[in-house]
C-alpha positions, 0 to 999 in steps of 0.5 A, spaced: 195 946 745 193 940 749 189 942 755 192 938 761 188 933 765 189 935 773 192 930 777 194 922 776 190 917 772 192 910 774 195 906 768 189 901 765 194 894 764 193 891 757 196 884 757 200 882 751 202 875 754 210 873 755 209 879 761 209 884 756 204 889 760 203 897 757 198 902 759 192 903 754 191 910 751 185 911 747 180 916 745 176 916 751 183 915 756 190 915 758 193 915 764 196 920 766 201 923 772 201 928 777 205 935 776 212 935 778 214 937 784 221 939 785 223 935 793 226 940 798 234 940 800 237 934 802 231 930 798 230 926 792 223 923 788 224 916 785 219 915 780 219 906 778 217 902 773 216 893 773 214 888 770 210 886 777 206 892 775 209 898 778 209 903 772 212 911 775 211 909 782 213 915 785 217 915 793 220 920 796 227 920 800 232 924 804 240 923 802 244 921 808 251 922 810 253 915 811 250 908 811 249 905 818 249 897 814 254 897 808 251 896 801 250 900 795 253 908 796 251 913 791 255 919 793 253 926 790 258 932 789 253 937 787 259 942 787 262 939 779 258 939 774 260 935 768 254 936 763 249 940 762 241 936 760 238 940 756 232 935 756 229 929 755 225 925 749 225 919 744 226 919 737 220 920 733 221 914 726 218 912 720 214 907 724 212 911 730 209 917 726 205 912 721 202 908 727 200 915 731 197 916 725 193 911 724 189 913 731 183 917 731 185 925 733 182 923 739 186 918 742 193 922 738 192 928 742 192 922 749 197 919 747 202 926 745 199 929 751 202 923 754 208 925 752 209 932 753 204 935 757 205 937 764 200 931 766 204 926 762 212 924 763 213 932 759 218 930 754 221 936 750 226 933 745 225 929 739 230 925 735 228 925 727 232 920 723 236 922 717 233 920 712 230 912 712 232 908 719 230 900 720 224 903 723 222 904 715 217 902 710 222 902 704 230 905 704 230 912 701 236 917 702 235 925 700 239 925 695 242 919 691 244 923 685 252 921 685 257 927 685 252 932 688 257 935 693 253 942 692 246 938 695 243 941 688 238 934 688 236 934 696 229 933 697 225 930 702 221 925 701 213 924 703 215 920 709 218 927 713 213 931 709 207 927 711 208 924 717 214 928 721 214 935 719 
């Protein structure tokens, strides 16, 4: 496992023109956030991101009753549940693994714990494609043998096995 880093550690902007701004990760560094911590009844935490530079600016809030000014109303009924979230995450593809790859182990344990640690933004789903998307190097499937209803030919291939598996 990953040993987490305590408390928050501010993003390094790096500039890649256009207003593209990311968050440096490397070997040495990582930014990181402060635990989550659930808000008490009746309050909610609001964590948000910018171009101007906000990057999971966290704010907290009391819900109220009603608005004393008209605008926007959001209108929670706790009672009705329509879903259940099981998590969150992103997909891991070709290219993603590829790039991760190519890191020093030092910067890859950063960058994985800034996804899934405690002291990042605590993904705990990832998405693997079937067989090649268009984040591929070259198109492959599992098994291109025509008729092989039964699978017989399935195989993976050194993508999954090298870099997602």
């Amino acid at each position: 496992t990953l040993p987490c880093l305590p408390g928050a550690r501010p993003c390094i902007p790096k500039d890649f023109g256009h207003g593209s701004l990311v968050c440096v990760c490397n070997a040495t560094y990582c930014d990181t956030l402060d635990p989550l911590v659930l808000p008490a009844s009746g309050s909610y935490v609001k964590y948000e991101s910018s171009k101007a530079g906000k990057r999971l600016e966290r704010s907290e809030g009391r819900f109220q009753s009603s608005l004393p000014t008209p605008g926007l109303l959001l209108t929670l009924n706790i009672s009705v549940l329509y879903q259940h979230v099981k998590g969150f995450g992103g997909s891991l593809s070709d290219a993603a693994a590829m790039n991760i790859l190519k890191l020093s182990q030092p910067a890859q344990d950063n960058l994985l714990r800034s996804y899934f640690s405690e002291s990042g933004i605590e993904y705990n789903l990832i998405r693997v494609p079937m067989a090649c998307s268009d984040f591929s190097v070259r198109p492959y499937s599992y098994d291109d043998v025509p008729d092989d209803y039964e699978l017989k030919h399935f195989r993976l291939v050194d993508e999954d096995v090298k870099m997602k598996v």
